[in-house]
C-alpha positions in Angstrom: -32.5 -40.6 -1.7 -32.5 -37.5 0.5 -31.0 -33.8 -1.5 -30.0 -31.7 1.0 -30.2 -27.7 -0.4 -26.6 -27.5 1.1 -24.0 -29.6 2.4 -21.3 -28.1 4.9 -17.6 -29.9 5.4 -16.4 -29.4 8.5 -17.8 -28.2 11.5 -15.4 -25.7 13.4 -15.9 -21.9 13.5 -16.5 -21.2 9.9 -19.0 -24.4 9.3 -20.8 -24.2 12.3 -21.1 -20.1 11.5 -22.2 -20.9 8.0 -24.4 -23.9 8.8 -26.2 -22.0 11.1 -27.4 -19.2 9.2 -28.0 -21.1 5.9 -30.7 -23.3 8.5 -31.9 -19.6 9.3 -32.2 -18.7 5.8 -34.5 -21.8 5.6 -32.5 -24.2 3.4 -32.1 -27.7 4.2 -28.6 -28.0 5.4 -26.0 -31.4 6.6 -23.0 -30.2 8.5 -19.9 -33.5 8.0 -17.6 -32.9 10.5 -14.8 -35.6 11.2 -14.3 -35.5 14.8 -16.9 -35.7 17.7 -15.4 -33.6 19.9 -14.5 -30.3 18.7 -10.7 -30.2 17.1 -8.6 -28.3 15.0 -7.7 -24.8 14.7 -11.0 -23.9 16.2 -10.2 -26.0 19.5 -6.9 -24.4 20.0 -7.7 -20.7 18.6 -6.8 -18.0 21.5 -10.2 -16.6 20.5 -9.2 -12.5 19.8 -11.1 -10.0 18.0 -8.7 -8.0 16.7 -11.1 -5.0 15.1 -8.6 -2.3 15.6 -6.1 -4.1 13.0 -7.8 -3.1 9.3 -5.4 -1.8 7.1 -8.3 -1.3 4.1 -12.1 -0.5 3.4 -12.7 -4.0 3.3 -11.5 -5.5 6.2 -12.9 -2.4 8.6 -16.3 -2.7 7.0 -16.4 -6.7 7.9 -14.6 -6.2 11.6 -17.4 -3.6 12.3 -19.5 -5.6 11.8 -18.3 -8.4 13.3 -17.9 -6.3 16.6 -21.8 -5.7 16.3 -22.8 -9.3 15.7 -20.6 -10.6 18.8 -22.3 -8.5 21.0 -25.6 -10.2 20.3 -24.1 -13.2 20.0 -24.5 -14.9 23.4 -28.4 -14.0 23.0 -29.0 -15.1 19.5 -27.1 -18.3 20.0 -28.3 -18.7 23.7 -24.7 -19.9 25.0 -22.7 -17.4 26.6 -19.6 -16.8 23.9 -18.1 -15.2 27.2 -17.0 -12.2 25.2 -14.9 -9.2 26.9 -12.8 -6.3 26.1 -9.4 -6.2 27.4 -6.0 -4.8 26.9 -3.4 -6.5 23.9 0.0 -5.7 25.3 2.5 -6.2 22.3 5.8 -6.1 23.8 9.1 -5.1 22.0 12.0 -6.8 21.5 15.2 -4.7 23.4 17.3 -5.2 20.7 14.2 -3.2 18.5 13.9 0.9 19.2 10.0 1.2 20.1 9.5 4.1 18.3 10.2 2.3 14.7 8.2 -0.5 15.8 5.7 1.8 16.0 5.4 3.4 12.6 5.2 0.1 11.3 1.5 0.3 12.6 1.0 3.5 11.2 -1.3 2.1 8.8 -4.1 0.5 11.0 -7.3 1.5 11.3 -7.4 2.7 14.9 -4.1 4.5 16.1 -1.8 2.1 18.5 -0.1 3.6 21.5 3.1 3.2 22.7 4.3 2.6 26.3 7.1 2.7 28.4 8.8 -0.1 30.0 7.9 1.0 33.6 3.6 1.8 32.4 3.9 -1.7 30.7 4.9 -3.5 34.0 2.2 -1.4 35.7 -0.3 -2.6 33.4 0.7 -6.3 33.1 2.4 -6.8 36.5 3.7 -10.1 35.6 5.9 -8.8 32.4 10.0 -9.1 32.7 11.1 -5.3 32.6 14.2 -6.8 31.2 13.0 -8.9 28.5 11.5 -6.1 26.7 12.3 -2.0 25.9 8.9 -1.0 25.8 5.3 -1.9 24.6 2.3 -1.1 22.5 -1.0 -1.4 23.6 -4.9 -1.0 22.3 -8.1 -2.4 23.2 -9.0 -6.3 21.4 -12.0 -8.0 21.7 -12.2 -11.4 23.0 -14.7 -15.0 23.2 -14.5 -18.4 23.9 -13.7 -20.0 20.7 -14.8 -23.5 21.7 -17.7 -22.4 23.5 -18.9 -19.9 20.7 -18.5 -22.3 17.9 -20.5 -25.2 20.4 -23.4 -22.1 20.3 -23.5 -21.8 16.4 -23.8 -26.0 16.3 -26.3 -26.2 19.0 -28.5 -23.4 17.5 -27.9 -24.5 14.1 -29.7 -28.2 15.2 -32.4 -26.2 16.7 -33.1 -24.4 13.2 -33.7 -27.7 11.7 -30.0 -28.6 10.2 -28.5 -32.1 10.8 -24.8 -32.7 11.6 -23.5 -36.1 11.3 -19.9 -37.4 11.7 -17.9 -38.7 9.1 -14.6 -38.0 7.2 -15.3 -36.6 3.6 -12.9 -38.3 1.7 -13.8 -35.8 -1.7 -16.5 -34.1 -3.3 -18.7 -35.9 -5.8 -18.5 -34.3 -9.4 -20.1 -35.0 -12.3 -18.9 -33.3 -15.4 -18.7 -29.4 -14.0 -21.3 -30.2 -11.5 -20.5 -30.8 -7.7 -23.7 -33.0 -6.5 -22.3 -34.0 -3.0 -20.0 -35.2 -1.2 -18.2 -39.2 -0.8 -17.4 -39.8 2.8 -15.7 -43.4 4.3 -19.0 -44.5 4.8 -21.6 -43.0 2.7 -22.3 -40.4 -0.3 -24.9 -37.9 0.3 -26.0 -35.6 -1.9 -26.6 -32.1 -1.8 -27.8 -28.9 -4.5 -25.0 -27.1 -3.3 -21.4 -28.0 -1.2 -19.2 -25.6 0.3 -15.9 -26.7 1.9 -15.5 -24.9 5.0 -12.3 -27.4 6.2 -9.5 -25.2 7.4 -6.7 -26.6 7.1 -7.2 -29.8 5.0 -9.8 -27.7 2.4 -6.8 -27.5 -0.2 -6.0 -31.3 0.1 -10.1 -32.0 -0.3 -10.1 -29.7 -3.2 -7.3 -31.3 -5.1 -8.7 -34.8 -4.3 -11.6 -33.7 -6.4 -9.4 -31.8 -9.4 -9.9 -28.4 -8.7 -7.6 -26.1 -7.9 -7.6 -23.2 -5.3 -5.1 -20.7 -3.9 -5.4 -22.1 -0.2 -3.2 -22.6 1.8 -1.8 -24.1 5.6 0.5 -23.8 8.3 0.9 -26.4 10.9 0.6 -24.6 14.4 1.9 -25.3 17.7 0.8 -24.1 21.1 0.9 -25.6 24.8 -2.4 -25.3 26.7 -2.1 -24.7 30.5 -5.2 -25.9 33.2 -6.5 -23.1 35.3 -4.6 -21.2 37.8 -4.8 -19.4 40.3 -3.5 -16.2 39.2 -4.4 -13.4 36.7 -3.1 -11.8 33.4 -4.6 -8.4 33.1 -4.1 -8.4 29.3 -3.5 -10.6 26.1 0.2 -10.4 25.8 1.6 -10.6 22.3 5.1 -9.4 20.6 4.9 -6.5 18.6 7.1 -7.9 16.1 5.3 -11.0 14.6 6.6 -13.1 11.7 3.5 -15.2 10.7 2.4 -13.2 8.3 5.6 -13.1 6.8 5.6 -16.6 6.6 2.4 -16.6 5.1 3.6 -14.1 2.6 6.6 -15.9 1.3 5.3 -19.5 1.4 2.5 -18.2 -0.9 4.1 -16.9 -3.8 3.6 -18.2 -7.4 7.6 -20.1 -7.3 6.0 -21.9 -4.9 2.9 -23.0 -6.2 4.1 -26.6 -7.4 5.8 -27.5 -4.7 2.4 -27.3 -2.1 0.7 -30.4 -4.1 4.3 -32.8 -3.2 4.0 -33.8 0.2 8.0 -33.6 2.0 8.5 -30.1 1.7 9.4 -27.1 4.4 8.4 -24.4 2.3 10.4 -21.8 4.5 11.8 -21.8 8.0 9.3 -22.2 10.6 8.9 -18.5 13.2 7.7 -18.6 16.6 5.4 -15.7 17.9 5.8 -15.5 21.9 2.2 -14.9 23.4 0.1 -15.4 25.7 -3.8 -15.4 26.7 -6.0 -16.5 29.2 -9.3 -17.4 29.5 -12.0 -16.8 32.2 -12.1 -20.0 33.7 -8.0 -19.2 34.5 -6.9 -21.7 31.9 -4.1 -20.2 29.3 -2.7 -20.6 26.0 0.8 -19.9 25.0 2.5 -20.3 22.0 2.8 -20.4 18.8 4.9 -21.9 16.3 3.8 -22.2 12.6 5.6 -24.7 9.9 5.1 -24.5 6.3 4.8 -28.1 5.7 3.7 -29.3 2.5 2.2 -32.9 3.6 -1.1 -32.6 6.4 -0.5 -35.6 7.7 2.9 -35.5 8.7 3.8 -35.4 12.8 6.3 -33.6 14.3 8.3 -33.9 17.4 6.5 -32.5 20.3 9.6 -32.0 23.2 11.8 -29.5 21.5 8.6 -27.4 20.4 7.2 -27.1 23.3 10.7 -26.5 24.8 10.9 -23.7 22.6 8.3 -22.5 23.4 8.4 -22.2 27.0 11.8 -20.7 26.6 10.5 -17.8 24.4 7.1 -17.3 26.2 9.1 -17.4 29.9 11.5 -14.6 28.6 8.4 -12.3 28.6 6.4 -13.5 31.1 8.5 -15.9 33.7 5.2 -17.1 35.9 4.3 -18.9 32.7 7.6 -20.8 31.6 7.3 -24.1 33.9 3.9 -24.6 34.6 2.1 -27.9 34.0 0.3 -28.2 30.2 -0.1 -29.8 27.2 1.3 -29.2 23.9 -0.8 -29.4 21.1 -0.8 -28.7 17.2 -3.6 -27.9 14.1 -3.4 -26.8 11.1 -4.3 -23.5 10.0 -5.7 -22.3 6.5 -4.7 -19.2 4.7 -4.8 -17.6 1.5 -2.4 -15.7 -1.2 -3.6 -12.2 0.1 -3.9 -12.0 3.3 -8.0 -11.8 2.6 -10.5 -15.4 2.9 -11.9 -17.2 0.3 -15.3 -17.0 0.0 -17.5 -17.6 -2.9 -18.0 -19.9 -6.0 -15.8 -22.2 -7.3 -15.0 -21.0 -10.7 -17.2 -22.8 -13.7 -18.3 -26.1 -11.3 -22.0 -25.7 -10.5 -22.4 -26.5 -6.6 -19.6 -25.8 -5.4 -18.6 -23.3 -2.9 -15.8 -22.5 -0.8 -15.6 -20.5 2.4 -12.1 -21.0 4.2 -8.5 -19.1 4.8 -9.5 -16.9 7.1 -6.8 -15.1 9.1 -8.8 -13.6 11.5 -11.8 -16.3 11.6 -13.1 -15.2 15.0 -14.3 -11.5 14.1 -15.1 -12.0 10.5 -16.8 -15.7 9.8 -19.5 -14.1 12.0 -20.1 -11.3 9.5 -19.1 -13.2 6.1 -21.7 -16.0 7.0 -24.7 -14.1 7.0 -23.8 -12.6 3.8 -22.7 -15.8 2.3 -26.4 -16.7 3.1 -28.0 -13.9 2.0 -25.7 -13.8 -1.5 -26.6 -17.8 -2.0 -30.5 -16.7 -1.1 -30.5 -14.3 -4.1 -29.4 -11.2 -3.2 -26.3 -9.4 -4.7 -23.0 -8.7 -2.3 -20.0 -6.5 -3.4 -18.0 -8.3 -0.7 -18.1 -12.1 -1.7 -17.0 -10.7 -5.2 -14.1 -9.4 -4.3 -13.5 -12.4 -2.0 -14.4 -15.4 -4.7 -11.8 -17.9 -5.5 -9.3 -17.6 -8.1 -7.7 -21.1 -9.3 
């Protein structure tokens, strides 16, 4: 019977990330993922690096280094990540006055411009003047999230791990002790386990009776094929309301509800944006849902309807162009911060999920994942542990 030194569930962004430098670190390490083809949250991410938007100590630390990894990236991982600077236009709303919109980003990290409607239209050429009464813009970083996260798999194999597919169905403990993991078709067993599962990493906790402040959003986007024309930025709105969301579906009142699947926690927002990638190809969207149950479907037509209507205000060109409307879910936490770090009193087990801006700091919060499991103390996972 083969002990791995780690096992690692799920294998988007954050697995692959942490897989790949525990293999570094020299431990023996399985990656379960459930899908063959890369899925989820990862698949469908619009791949920003938004460093300029710390609003604490913490968060600036991580996103500089995140920055400093990502441009080594592409070399250490030998896949081009296809990472870029470019502008992030955040458009206001006309019925908003942009100067007030502005103070609300007073406390970021690096200082947010504001534009007119006319140097907007300038910038970003295919904007609606009309839709909007001015913008905000900064510099964001910007990869591939597919092609990154296919990078940190394909180096991880070549540093010895082992990725095999199957559906982890919960983790096996004994007592206080987390010695692997059950899957549909097998159990394999591990020193340690970390859940690295987005979305479904709350559902897999509970299944094995622990309890963790994680939560998810179901998201909606449409993905467009290549064409032939160019956005010169990221377009965004200024005023989003995910957060928001994330805010008020996360509060204590609502703790029981989360384990009873058939709930709306609160009224699902729409965020208007828009990104494309290098090959052409865009993303717009997004729609998040507090829904209580994973599993559940929703109806794609009047989404993606919505969405088109929303996204075409802003940007016309984009509103009745051939794609295909997807949806993931998306993990967050109670504070706005991941969770990363042991899992309370149960030996073995690990979590490392909710990240809000997974792009720019898995990167960083991997390697010192690694180095805190290989020994060495980190001020950053503490503050970042799990509480139940």
């Amino acid at each position: 019977m083969k002990t791995y030194d780690w096992i690692v569930i799920g294998g988007g962004i954050t697995g692959a990330a942490l897989g790949y430098e525990l293999s570094c670190k020299g431990f023996t390490v399985l990656l379960l993922e459930q899908h063959a083809t890369l899925q989820g949250a990862t698949r469908y991410s619009y791949g920003a690096l938004g460093y300029w938007s710390s609003t604490s100590e913490l968060i600036r630390l991580l996103s500089q280094e995140g920055m400093e990894i990502h441009r080594s990236l592409s070399e250490e991982l030998e896949a081009d990540t296809q990472l870029r600077e470019l502008d992030l236009l955040m458009t206001i709303d006309p019925k908003c006055d942009p100067k007030s919109v502005l103070a609300e980003y007073s406390h970021f990290t690096i200082p947010i411009k504001l534009i007119s409607t006319q140097q907007a239209s300038e910038i970003e050429p295919m904007l609606n003047r009309e839709a909007i009464s001015g913008a905000l813009i900064t510099r964001n970083g910007h990869i591939h999230p597919g092609k990154t996260t296919l990078g940190y798999r394909n180096a991880f194999r070549r540093a010895g791990g082992e990725i095999q597919i199957a559906s982890v169905l919960k983790l096996l403990r004994v007592g206080d002790q987390i010695q692997g993991v059950t899957t549909k078709e097998s159990t394999y067993f591990a020193a340690n386990t970390v859940v690295c599962a987005g979305g479904i990493s709350r559902a897999l906790l509970k299944a094995t009776g622990i309890n963790v402040r994680l939560y998810f959003t179901r998201a909606e986007m449409i993905e467009i094929p290549p064409v032939d024309f160019k956005l010169q930025t990221i377009v965004m709105p200024a005023q989003t309301n995910r957060f928001q969301l994330e805010a008020e579906a996360s509060t204590a009142e609502l703790e029981y509800l989360w384990d009873q699947p058939g709930h709306e926690l609160v009224p699902p927002i729409l965020d208007a944006g828009a990104i494309q990638f290098l090959d052409g190809s865009l993303r717009i969207g997004q729609i998040s849902r507090v829904l209580t149950d994973p599993q559940v479907r929703v109806a794609p037509e009047p989404s993606e309807a919505a969405i088109r209507t929303e996204v075409g205000k802003v940007l016309p060109v984009l509103e009745k162009l051939p794609g295909t409307w997807h949806d993931c879910l998306v993990a967050f936490s109670n504070n706005g911060l991941p969770v990363v770090g042991k899992l309370g009193n149960y030996e073995g087990a690990y979590v490392f999920s909710g990240f809000t801006k997974p792009m720019l700091l898995v990167p960083p919060l991997a390697k010192r994942f690694t180095n805190w499991a290989a020994g060495q103390k980190d001020s950053v996972i503490s503050q970042l542990s799990p509480i139940s």
